[in-house]
C-alpha positions as CSV (number, residue, x, y, z in Angstrom):
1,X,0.0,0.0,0.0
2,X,1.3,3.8,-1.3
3,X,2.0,5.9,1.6
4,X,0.3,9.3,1.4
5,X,-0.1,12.5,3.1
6,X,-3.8,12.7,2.6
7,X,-4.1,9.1,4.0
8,X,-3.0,9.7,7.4
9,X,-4.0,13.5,7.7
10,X,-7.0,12.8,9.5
11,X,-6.1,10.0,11.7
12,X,-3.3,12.3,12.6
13,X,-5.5,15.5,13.1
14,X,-8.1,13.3,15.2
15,X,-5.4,11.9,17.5
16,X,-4.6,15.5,18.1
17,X,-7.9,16.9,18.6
18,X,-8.9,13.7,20.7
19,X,-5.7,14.6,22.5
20,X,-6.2,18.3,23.0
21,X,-3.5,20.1,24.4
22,X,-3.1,19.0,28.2
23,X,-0.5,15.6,27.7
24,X,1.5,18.1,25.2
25,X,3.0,20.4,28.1
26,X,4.2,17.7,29.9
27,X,7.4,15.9,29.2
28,X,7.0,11.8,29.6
29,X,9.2,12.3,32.7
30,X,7.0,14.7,33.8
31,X,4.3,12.1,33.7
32,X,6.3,9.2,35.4
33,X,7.1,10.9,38.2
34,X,4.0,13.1,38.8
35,X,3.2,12.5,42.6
36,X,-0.7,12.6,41.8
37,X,-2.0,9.3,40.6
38,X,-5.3,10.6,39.6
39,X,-3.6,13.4,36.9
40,X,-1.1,10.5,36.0
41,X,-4.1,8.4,35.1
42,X,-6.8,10.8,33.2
43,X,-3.4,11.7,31.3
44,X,-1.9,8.5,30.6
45,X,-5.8,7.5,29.4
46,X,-6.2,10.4,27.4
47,X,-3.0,9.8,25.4
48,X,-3.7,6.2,24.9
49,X,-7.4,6.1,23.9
50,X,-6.7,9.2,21.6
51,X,-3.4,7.0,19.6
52,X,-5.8,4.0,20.1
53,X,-8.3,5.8,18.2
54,X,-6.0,7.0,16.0
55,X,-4.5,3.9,14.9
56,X,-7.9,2.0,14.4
57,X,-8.9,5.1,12.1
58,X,-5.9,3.6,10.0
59,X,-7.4,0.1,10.1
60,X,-10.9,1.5,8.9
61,X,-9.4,2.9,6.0
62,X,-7.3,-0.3,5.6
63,X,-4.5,1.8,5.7
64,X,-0.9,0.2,7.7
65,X,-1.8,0.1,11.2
66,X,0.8,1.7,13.3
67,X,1.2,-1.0,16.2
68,X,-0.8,-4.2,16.4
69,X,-1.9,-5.1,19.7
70,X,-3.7,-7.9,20.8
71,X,-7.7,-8.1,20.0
72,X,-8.7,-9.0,23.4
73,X,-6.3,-6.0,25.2
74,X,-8.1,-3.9,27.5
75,X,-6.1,-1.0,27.8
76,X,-5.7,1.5,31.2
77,X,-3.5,3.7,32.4
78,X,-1.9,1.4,34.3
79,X,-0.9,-0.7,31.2
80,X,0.4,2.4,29.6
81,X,2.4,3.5,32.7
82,X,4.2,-0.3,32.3
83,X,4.4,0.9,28.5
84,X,6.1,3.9,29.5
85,X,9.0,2.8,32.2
86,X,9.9,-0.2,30.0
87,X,10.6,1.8,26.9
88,X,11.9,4.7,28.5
89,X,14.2,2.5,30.8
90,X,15.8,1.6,27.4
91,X,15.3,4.3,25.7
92,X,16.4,7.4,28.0
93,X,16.2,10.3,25.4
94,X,12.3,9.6,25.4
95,X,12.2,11.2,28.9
96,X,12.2,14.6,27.2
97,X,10.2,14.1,24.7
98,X,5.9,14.6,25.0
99,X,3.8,11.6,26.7
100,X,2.6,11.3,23.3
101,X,5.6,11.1,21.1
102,X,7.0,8.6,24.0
103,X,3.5,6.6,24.2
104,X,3.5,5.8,20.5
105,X,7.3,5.3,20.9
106,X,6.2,2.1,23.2
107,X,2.9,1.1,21.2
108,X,5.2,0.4,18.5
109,X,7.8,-1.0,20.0
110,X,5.6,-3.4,22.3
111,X,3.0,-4.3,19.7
112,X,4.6,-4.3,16.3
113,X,2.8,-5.1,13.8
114,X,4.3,-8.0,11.3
């Protein structure tokens, strides 16, 4: 399948909008190490159903899915959380970067699709 621009515009708008601008002033290390559970976890579940959404969006238009998780995965915060320390553990430059950018970092990496 051709990649195009068009394509994955509006997946990639939606995710955004979904997303809305909260997760984006906040650095993933931000998140980690935020004291307050209950921010960590309407954050962490913002980001993740918006690239969730974002990535079946893809599928609809049978377009390459970004990461391919299980069917039966019932994602929550605290799954992406597990997402988040494993990648960044190996991947220390993600601690700068947004929870976003670092999320989908750790989709893909944890779910890739074959």
């Amino acid at each position: 399948m051709m990649f195009s621009c068009k394509n994955i515009f509006v997946p990639l708008f939606s995710f955004f909008i979904i997303l809305g601008s909260q997760s984006f002033a906040f650095s993933t290390k931000d998140i980690i190490s935020n004291p307050s559970p209950e921010v960590r976890n309407i954050l962490l579940k913002s980001t993740g159903d918006a690239l969730i959404t974002a990535n079946a969006s893809l599928a609809v238009k049978n377009q390459d899915r970004l990461f391919c998780p299980p069917e039966d995965l019932k994602f929550s915060p605290v799954i992406y959380e597990e997402i988040l320390k494993v990648t960044v553990e190996q991947y220390l430059e993600l601690n700068d970067l947004t929870l976003a950018s670092s999320l989908l970092f750790g989709l893909t990496m944890f779910y890739p699709c074959k």
